[in-house]
N, C-alpha and C positions, 0 to 999 in steps of 0.2 A: 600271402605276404612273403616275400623274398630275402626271408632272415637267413643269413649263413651262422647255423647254430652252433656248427662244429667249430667256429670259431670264438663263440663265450667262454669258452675253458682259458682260450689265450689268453681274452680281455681279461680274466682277473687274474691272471699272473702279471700282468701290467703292471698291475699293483704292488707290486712285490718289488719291484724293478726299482733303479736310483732315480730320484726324479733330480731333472736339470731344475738350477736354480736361476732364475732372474737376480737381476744387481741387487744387494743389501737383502737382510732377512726381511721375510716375510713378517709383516704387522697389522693389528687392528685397531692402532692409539689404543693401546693399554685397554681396551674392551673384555678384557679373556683372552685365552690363548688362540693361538690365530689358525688357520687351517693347517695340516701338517702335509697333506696332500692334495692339494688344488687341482681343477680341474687342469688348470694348464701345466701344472704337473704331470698329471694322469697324459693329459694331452700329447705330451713332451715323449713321454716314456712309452705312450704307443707307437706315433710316428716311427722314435727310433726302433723299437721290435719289429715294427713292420717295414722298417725297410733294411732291418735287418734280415728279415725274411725275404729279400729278393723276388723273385719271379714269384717264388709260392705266398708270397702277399699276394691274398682277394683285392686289396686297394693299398693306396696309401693316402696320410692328411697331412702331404709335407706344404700346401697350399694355404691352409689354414690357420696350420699354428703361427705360420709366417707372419700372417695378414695380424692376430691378435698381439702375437709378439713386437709386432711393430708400432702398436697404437698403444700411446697408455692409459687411453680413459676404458678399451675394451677391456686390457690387462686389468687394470684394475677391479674391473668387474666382475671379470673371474675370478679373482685372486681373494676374495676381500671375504668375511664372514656373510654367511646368509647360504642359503639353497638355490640353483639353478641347475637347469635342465637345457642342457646343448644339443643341438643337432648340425653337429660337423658334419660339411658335404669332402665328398674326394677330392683327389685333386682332378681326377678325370670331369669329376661335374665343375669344376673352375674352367677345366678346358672347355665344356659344352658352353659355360657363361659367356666365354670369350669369343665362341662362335654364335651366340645370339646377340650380343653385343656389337661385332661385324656386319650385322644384319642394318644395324643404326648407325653404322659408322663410325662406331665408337671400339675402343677397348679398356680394358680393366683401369689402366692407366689414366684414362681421360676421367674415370670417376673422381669426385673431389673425396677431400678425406673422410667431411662429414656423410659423404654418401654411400660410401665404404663401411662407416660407421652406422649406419643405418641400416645396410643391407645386413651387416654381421651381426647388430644387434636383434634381427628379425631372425635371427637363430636361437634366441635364448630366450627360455621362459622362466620367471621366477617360482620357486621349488623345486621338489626333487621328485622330477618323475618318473618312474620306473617304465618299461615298455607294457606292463600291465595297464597302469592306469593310463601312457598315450592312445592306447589301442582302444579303452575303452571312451575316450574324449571325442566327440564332435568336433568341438573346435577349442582350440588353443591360444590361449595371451600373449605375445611374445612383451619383450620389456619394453621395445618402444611403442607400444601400445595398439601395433597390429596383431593383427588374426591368421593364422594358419588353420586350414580345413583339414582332417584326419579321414579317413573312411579303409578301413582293409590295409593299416600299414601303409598307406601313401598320403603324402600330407602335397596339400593342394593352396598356392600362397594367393597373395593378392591379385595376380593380374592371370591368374588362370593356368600356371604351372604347376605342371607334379613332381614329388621329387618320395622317392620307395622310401623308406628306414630299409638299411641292410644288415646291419648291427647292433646290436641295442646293448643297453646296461654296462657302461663304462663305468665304475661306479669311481668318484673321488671324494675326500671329505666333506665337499661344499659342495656337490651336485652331482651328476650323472650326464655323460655324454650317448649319443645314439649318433651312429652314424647312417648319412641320405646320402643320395645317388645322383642330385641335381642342386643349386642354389637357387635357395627361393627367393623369391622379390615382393618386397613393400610395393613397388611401383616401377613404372616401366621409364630407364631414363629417358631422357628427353635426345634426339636425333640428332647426329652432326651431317646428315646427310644432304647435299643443297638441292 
């Protein structure tokens, strides 16, 4: 498995770091107190370390946060009370997307929102998983109710891609991010090619 280890020291200084805040505070209709560090806080405040790291950033996930940032039912998802388990891909694996997408004549764009919202929801599993227990998992639930295959630190999606964990154990109050090297797919879109 291709875990850059020397980099776990940084991910939990992460945490330490100001997390950016979305419009209005954070809430859970008066449920209890609400997460104090969300994943897409955690999320927020790695991006920025790592690209404040420049060059000597191993990646960066300014593609990603983008994509969650921009929808609110994902935002929400991450934000809200409960446990999840993310596996943010690069932005370099957005760019591999974008070149397999070109293959069907399509790109990122041409996806609809809800399909966008489907591929990114096939990144998140409910609870909090550690890179202990993924590694040890077969196979994985994601929220919209597909499957991702595990074997050796590489998780294998629906239509028979693989995408490595490179990073693991992002830890924020409402779950844990891991980051992969590929986006993985529910399903293969459908072709604009004539």
């Amino acid at each position: 498995m291709r875990i850059r280890n020397a980099w776990l020291a940084l991910a939990s200084a992460f945490i330490a770091l100001p997390a950016a805040t979305f419009a209005g505070p954070k809430s859970d209709n008066g449920k209890g107190p609400p997460a104090q560090d969300t994943i897409v806080d955690v999320a927020i405040a790695t991006r920025d370390a790592l690209n404040a790291a420049g060059e000597d950033a191993p990646f960066t996930i300014n593609t990603i946060v983008s994509v969650v940032a921009g929808d609110p039912a994902l935002l929400n998802a991450l934000t809200r009370r409960g446990q999840r388990t993310v596996f943010a891909p690069t932005d370099e694996a957005f760019a591999n997307l974008e070149a397999t997408l070109n293959t069907l004549c399509l790109s990122i764009g041409d996806l609809t929102t809800e399909q966008v919202r489907t591929v990114v929801s096939y990144h998140v599993l409910n609870g909090r998983r550690d890179s202990g227990e993924v590694l040890g998992s077969d196979q994985l639930r994601t929220i919209n109710g597909g499957f991702l295959w595990q074997s050796g630190g590489t998780l294998t999606d629906a239509v028979g891609r693989d995408a490595n964990i490179i990073f693991v154990d992002v830890e924020a109050d409402n779950g844990i991010i891991h980051v992969i090297d590929e986006v993985v797919l529910p399903f293969v879109p459908p072709s604009n090619c004539a």
